[in-house]
C-alpha positions, -999 to +999 in steps of 0.1 A: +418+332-388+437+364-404+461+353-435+484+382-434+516+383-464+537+410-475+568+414-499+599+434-487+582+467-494+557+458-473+575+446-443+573+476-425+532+477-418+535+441-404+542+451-370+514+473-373+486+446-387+495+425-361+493+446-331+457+454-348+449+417-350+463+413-318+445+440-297+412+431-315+416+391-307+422+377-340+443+351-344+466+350-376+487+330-402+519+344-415+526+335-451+559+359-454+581+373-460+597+386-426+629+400-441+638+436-464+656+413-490+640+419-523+615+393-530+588+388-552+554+399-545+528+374-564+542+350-542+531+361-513+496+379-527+490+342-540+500+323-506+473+346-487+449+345-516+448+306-519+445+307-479+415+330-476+399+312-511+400+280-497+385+287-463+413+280-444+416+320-432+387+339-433+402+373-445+435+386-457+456+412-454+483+418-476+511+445-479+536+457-505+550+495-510+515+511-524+497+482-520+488+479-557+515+448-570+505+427-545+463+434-543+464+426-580+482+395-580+456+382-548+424+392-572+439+366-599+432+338-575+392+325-579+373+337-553+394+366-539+377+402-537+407+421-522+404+458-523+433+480-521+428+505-499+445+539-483+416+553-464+388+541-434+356+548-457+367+530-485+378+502-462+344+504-447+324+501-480+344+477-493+331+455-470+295+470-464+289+471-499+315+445-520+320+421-493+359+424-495+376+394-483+410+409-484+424+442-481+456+452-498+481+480-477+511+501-490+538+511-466+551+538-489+517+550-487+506+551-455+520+559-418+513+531-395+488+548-374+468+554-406+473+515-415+456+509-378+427+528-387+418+512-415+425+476-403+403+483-376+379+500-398+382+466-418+379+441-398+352+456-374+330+461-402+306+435-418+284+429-447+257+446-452+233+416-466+210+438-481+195+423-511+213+447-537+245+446-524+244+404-523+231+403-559+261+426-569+284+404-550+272+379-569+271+394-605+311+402-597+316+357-589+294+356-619+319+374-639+352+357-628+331+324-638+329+338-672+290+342-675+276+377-690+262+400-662+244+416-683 
């Protein structure tokens, strides 16, 4: 299960993320918003986030206008490693290399075929589980936990 959420500026890629998750198979929950009326970000970074952190979705997918607002506001929740992303390597490594269990879109950065790519690039991809990449996963929970890394 997909947690996807976006604010008002973000409204406009969600057609788009779900004909990805759609075409690939992947079922979805919609935590808002589905309207252009201004609204409030966190809110809806936070709905995913909590979603996605507590195991109920397995990955997010969030959207706002660059992507930024909302991708921060997800990383405040415990748990969350949500990259914001506008292109199909970083996508890729994000979750290769760092394990990303969100990914953060902006509409008034990207086209929608460009958003496809990347979602696709995303979601196909999985960790790597190579030794170095796990322990570096794990020095970044180490840090939100408070404990010195190094």
């Amino acid at each position: 299960m997909i947690a996807i959420a976006c604010d008002h500026g973000g409204i406009d890629l969600k057609e788009a993320t779900i004909e990805v998750l759609n075409e690939l198979g992947l079922e979805y929950m919609d935590f808002g918003t589905d309207s252009h009326a201004s609204c409030d970000y966190p809110v809806f970074g936070a709905r995913a986030a909590k979603a996605v952190a507590s195991g109920e979705c397995e990955k997010g997918i969030i959207l706002c206008g660059t992507g930024v607002g909302i991708g921060i506001a997800a990383n405040k929740v415990k748990g969350i490693r949500c990259v914001i992303c506008t292109d199909t390597f970083s996508a890729r490594m994000s979750r290769l290399h760092n394990n990303a269990n969100m990914i953060a879109l902006g509409s008034r950065v990207l086209g929608s075929e460009l958003c496809k790519e990347i979602l696709r690039t995303w979601l196909t991809t999985d960790f790597s589980y190579d030794e170095r990449h796990m322990r570096r996963v794990q020095m970044i929970m180490d840090i939100e936990a408070g404990k010195d890394v190094e």
